[in-house]
C-alpha positions in Angstrom: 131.2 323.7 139.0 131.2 322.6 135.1 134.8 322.8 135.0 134.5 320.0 138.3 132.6 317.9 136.2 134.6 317.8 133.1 138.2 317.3 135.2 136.5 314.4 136.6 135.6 312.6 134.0 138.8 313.5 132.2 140.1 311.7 135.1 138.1 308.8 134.7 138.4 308.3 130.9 142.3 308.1 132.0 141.9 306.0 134.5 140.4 303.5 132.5 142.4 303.7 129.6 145.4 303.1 131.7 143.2 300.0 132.7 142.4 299.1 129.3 146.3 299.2 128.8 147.5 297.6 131.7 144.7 294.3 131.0 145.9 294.3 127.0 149.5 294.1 128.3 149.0 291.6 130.7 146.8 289.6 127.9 149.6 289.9 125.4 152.2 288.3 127.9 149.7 285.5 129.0 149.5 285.4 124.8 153.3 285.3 124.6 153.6 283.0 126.8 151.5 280.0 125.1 152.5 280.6 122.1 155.6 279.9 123.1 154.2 276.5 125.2 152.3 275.4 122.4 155.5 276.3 119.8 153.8 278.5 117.4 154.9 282.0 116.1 151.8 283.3 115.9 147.5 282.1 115.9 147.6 282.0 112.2 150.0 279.5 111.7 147.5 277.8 109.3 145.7 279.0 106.7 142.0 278.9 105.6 142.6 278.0 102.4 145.7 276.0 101.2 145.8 276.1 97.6 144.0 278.4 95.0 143.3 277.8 91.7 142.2 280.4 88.8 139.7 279.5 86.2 137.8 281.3 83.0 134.4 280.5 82.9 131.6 279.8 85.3 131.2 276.6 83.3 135.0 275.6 84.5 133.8 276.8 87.7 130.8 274.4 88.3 132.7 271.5 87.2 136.0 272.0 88.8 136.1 268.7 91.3 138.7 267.0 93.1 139.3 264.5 90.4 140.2 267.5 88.3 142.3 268.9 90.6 144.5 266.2 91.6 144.5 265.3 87.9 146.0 268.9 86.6 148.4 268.8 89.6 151.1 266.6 90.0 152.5 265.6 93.2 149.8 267.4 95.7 148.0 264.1 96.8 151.1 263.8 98.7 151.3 267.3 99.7 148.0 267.0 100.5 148.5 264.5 102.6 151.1 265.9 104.6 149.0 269.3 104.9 146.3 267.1 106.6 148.6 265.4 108.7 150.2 268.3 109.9 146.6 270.4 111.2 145.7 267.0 112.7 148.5 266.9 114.6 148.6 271.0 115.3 144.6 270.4 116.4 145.7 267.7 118.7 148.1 269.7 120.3 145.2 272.6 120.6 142.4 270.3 122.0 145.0 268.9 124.6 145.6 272.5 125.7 142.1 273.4 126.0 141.7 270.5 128.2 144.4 270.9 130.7 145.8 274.4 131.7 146.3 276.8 134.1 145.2 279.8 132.1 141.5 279.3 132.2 140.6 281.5 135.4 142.7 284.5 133.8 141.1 287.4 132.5 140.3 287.4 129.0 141.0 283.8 128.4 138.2 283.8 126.4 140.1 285.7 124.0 142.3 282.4 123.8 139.7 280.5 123.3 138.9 282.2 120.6 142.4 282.3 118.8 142.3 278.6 118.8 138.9 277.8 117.7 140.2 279.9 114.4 142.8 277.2 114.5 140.9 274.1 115.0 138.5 275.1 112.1 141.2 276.2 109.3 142.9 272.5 110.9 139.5 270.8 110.2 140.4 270.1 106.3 142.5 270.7 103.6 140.8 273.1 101.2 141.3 274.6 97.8 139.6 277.9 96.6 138.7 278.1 93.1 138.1 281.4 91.6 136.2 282.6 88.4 138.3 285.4 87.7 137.5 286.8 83.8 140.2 288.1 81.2 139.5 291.7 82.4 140.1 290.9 85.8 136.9 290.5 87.2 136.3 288.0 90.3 132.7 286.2 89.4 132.4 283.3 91.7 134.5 281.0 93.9 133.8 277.5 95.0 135.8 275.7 97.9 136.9 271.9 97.7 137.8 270.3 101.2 139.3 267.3 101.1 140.0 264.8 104.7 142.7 261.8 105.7 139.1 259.7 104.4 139.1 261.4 100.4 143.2 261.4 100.5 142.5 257.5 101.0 140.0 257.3 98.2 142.3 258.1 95.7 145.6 256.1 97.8 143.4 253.0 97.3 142.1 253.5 93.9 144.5 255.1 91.7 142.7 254.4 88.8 140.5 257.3 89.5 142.9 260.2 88.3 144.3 257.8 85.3 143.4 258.4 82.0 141.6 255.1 79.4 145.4 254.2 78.5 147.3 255.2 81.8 144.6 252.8 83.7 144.8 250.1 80.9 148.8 249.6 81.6 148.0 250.3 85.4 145.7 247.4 85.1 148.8 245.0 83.9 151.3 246.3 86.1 148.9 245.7 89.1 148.1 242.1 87.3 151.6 241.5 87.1 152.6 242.8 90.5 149.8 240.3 92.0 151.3 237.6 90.1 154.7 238.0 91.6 153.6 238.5 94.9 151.6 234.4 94.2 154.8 232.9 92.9 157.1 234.6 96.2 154.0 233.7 98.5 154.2 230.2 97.2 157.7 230.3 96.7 158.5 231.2 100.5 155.8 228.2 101.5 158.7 225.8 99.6 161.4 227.6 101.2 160.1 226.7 104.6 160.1 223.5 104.1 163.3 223.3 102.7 164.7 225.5 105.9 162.8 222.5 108.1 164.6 219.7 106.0 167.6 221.1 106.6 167.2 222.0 110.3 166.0 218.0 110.7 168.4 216.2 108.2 170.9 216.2 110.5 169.7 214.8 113.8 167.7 212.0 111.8 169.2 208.9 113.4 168.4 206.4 110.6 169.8 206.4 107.3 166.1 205.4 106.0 165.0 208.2 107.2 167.3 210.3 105.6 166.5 208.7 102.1 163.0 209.6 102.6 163.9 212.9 103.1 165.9 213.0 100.2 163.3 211.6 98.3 160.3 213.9 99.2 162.5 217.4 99.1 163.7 215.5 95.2 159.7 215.5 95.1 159.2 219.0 96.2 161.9 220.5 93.8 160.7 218.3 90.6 156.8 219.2 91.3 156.9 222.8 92.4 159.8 225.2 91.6 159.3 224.7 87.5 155.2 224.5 87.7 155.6 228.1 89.8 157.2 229.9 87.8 154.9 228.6 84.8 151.9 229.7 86.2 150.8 232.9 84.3 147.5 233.7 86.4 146.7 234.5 89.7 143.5 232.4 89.8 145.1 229.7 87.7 143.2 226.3 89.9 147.2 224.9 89.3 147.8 226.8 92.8 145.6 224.6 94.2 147.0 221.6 93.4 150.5 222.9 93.9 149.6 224.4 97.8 148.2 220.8 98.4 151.1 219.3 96.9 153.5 221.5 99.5 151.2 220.2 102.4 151.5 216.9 101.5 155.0 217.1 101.3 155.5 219.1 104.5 153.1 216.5 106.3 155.4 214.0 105.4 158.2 215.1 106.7 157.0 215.9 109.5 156.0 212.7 110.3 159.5 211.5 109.4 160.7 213.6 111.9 157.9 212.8 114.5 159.3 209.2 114.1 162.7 210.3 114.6 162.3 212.1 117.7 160.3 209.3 119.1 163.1 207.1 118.8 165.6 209.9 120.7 162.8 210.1 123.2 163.3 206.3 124.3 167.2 205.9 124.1 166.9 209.0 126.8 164.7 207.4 128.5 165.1 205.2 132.0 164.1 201.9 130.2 166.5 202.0 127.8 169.3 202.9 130.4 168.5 200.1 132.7 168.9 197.9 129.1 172.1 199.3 128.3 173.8 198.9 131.8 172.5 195.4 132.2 174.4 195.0 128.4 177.4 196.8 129.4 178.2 193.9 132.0 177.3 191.0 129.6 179.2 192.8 127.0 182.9 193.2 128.8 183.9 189.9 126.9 182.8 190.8 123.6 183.5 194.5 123.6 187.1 193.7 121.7 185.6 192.1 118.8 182.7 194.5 118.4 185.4 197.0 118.1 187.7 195.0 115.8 184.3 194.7 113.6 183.4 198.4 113.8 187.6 198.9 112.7 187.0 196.9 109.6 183.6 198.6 108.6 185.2 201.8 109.1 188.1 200.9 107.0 186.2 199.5 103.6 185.7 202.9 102.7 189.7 203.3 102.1 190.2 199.9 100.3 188.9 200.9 96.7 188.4 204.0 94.7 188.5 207.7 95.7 186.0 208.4 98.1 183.6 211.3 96.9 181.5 212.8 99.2 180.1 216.4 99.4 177.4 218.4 100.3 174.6 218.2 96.5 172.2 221.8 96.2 169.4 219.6 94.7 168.3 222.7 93.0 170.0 225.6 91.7 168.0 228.8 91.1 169.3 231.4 89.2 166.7 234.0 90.4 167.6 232.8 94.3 163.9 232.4 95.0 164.5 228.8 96.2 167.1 228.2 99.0 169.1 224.9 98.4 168.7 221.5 100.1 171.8 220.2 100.8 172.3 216.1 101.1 175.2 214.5 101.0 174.9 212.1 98.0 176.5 208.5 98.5 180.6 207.7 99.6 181.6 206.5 95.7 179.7 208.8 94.0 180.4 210.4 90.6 178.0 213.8 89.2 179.0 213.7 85.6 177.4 215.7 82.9 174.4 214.1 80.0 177.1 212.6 77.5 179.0 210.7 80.1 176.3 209.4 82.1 175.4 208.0 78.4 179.1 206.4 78.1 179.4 204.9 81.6 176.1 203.0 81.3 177.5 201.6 78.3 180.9 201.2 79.5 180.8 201.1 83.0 184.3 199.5 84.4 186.2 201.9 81.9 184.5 205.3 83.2 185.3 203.9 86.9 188.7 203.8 86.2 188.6 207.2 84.6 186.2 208.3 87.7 187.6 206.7 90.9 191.3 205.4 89.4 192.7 208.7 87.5 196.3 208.6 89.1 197.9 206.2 87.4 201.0 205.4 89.6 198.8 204.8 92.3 197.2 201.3 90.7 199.7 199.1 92.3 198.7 200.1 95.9 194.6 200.1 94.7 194.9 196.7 93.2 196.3 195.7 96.4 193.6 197.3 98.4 190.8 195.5 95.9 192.4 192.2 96.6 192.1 193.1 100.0 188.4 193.7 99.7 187.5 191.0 98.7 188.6 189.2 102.4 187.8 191.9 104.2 183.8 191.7 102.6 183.4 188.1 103.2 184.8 188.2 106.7 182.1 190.8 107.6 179.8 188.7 106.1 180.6 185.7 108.4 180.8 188.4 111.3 177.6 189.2 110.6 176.2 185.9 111.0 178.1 185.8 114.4 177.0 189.0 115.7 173.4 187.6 115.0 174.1 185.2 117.1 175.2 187.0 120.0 172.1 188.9 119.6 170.2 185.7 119.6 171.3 185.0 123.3 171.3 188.6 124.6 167.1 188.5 124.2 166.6 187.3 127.4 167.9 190.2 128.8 166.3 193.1 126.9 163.2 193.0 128.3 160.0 194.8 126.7 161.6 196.4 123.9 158.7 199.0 122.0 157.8 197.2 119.0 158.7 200.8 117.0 162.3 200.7 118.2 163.1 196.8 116.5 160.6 198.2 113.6 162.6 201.2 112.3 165.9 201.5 113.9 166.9 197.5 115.2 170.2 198.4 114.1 170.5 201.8 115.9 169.6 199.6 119.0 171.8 197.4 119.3 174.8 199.3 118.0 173.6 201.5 121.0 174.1 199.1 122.8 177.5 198.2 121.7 176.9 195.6 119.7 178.9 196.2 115.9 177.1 197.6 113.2 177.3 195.4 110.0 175.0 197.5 107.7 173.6 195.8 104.2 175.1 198.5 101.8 178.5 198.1 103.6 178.6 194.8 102.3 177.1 195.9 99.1 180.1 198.1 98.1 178.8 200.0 94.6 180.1 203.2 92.9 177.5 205.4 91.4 177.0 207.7 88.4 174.5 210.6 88.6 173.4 213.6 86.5 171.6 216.4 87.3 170.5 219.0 85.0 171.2 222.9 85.1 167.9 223.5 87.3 168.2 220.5 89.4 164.8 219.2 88.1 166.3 216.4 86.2 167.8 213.4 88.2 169.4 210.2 87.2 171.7 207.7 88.5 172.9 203.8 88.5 175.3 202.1 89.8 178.1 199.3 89.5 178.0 196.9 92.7 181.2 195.6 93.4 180.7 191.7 93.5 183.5 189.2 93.7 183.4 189.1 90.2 183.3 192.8 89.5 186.0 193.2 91.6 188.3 190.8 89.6 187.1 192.3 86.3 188.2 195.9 88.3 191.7 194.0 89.0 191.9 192.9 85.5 191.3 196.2 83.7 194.0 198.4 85.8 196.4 195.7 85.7 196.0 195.6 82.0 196.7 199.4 81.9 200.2 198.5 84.2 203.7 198.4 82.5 204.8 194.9 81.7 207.4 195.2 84.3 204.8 196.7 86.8 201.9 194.3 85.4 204.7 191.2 87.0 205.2 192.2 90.4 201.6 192.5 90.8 200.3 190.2 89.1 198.6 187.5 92.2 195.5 185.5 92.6 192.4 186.4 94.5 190.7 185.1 97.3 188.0 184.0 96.2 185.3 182.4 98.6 186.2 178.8 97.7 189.7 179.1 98.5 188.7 180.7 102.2 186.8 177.4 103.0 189.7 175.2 101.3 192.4 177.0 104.0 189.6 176.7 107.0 188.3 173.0 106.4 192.1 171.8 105.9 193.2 173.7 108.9 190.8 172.2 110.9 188.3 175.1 111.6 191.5 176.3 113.8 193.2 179.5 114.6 196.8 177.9 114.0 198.4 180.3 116.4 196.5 179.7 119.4 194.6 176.6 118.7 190.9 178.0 119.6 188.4 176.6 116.9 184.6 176.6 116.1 184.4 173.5 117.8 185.3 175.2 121.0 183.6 178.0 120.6 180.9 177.7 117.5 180.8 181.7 117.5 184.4 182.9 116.8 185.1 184.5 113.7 188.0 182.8 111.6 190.1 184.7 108.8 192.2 183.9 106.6 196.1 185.1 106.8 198.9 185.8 104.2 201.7 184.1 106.1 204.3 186.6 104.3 201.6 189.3 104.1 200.7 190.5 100.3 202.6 194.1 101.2 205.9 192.3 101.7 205.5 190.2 98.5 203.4 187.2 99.8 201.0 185.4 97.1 197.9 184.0 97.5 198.5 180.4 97.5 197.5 177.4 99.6 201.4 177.3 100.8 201.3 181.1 102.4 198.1 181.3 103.4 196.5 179.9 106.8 194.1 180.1 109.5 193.7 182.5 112.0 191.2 183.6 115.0 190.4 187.3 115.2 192.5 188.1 118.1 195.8 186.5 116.4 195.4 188.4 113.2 194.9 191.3 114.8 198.0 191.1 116.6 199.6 189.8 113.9 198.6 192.9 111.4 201.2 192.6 108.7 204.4 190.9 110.4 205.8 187.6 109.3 205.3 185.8 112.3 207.1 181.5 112.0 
């Protein structure tokens, strides 16, 4: 019966073992099986402790801190850093598990559970283990520093804390310094905004006031800014201040400009000024031809004297490329010269005009030609002026309620909108003009040399005198002066002598003054070759000997 008994529980010891075996199995594959989900080797894939450090006395011991630590080791703020990223990352991976799986009704999940709560707690910190260890060998004591994302930041934020007296001092001036440049960019980026706006707007400002102004307050914003930036030496300096309000100022300005501007667009889109304009486009079917014959001469001043100089002027040039330029384009006649002949031409102005505008020699015959020319062709506009004032005069009825802003700023925009010709002040103010600009763009000066009647003979005068004798003959002629012009009119009647129209006839139509044998072809300017004309017959006449 006792061998019964024993075979029995032989049997059953067996039995369960093979149970015992079968369940470990079947834990070890549900193991396998996330740890390969979760993409880890193995449970232990972190640590407890993730750095160890060795000291000699229990005095080194009590006073080991993290100051010390990061202090004696180089470079493991960062590693530390990435350590705790890393478990954060590994424990949210964990926690997201333990929240959401299919495993939890197995057997022996707890066991799981477990693995992973080792995990999440060596995950919970970075930690270092210090260890007394003595010269023989012995362990004495340990301490354990643990250190989260919140201590790392401590020391991110204040690095002062692991610096040494002299370490922190030049930190200190480097961090002053850094501060500093990040003022002058800060304020140097507020001036390059505006500059960027200027830009932008310059071009679609539809008065050439406007322009000017802009001109003027970027010249302004250059001259009171760029310099006093970079001489600031503090970042609590009470100068910012008055240079931030000094960029407000400026930018208000220019925004008003350009408020004004597109105010004015706004109405010549609009329905009132289009009902305006096609009532004008009837009334103006009669006078379109001579608008047009006016708008031909204005256009062609420009190519009667000089060399024309226009191009686009960086009103400051920075040789750290903080500042982005401003271009303008400077005046039609203009000269940049350098300190010493700015100096000589205001001294001398005729001669450095000549060297400026007239340096090709061989071509003074034809530009004493065109300067005679200029004269007649400025007085004529002059009287076409008068004229086209006129015509304005009577077109009032029809224009109906005008906004007071439109005839304010931009009267002349109007009506040239409308198709009346554009007679502008400074195109019957010819000038040339001298300017200097320093290195930096902050200095600026300029005058210039209006070219009156009497200027303009001087002008003759001076090239001629540079001539050959032989050269100096044949061009030698008189000018049309403005009492000659009502000599030739008043004896001719006030009479176009080709087609016998006069003032009398009609009191608005422009009379000029013709070179019967044209000046090109060898005709003089005397009473005997000289005659008068309407408009229309000179400007079929051009330059032809007509009997």
């Amino acid at each position: 019966m006792l061998w019964l008994i024993v075979a029995i529980i032989i049997i059953l010891v067996v039995v369960n073992n093979r149970k015992k075996v079968e369940a470990e199995k079947r834990y070890r594959a549900m193991e396998a099986e996330i740890l390969q989900k979760l993409g880890f080797p193995y449970w232990r894939i972190i640590p407890y402790s993730d750095e160890f450090v060795t000291v000699k006395s229990r005095q080194a011991l009590e006073k080991y801190d993290d100051i010390k630590f990061f202090k004696e080791n180089e470079g493991k703020l960062q590693h530390a850093e990435a350590v705790i990223k890393r478990k954060n990352e590994v424990a949210k991976l964990l926690k997201a598990f333990l929240n959401d799986n299919d495993y939890k009704s197995q057997p022996q999940y707890n066991r799981i559970e477990k693995e992973i709560d080792a995990v999440l707690n060596n995950a919970r910190e970075f930690r270092v283990s210090i260890n007394y260890i003595s010269s023989a060998g012995k362990h004495l004591g340990e301490k354990e520093l643990t250190f989260t994302q919140h201590s790392i930041d401590k020391f991110k934020k204040d690095p002062s804390l692991l610096m040494g007296k002299g370490e922190y001092n030049k930190y200190l001036k480097e961090q002053q310094k850094e501060a500093l440049s990040q003022k002058h960019q800060q304020y140097y980026e507020k001036v390059n905004k505006i500059i960027d706006y200027a830009n932008k707007s310059r071009d679609i400002l539809v008065i050439k006031d406007y322009q000017s102004q802009l001109d003027n307050l970027m010249a302004q914003l250059f001259d009171r800014t760029v310099n006093s930036i970079k001489k600031i030496k503090s970042t609590d300096s009470e100068e910012w201040d008055i240079i931030g309000d000094f960029i407000s100022h400026i930018k208000s300005e220019i925004e008003k400009i350009v408020s004004k501007n597109q105010r004015i667009l706004d109405y010549y889109k609009s329905s009132d000024f289009a009902k305006i304009k096609d009532t004008c486009e009837v009334l103006m079917s009669s006078q379109r031809e001579f608008n047009e014959y006016i708008n031909e001469k204005v256009q062609s001043i420009s190519t009667l004297f000089g060399t024309r100089i226009v191009r686009n002027e960086t009103v400051n040039d920075d040789e750290n490329n903080y500042i982005r330029p401003y271009k303008k384009t400077i005046t039609p006649f203009t000269a940049e010269v350098s300190s010493t002949v700015f100096a000589s031409a205001e001294n001398s102005p005729l001669e450095y005009i000549v060297k400026n505008f007239y340096p090709n020699k061989k071509m003074y015959p034809e530009q004493i030609q065109k300067l005679y020319l200029l004269v007649q062709e400025l007085e004529t506009l002059r009287e076409a002026k008068q004229i086209i004032e006129n015509y304005k005069a009577e077109y009032q009825q029809y224009l109906g309620d005008v906004p007071s802003f439109i005839m304010e700023e931009d009267e002349a925009g109007f009506y040239a909108r409308l198709g009346f010709a554009n007679i502008d002040e400074s195109v019957l103010v010819v000038e040339y003009k001298f300017a200097y600009t320093s290195g930096g763009g902050m200095a600026q000066r300029s005058f210039t040399v209006p070219m009156t009647e009497e200027t303009i003979a001087e002008l003759i005068k001076t090239l001629e005198s540079k001539l050959t004798a032989s050269a100096f003959a044949k061009e030698q002629r008189s000018l049309m002066t403005k009492k000659l012009r009502e000599f030739i009119k008043n004896r001719d009647n006030f009479t176009c002598c080709s087609c016998g129209n006069s003032t009398y006839a009609e009191p608005n139509l422009l009379l000029e003054i013709d070179h019967i044998i044209p000046v090109a072809k060898g005709g003089c300017t005397e009473e005997s070759n000289l005659q008068t004309l309407c408009w229309k017959c000179n400007r079929a006449k051009s330059d032809k000997i007509i009997n």
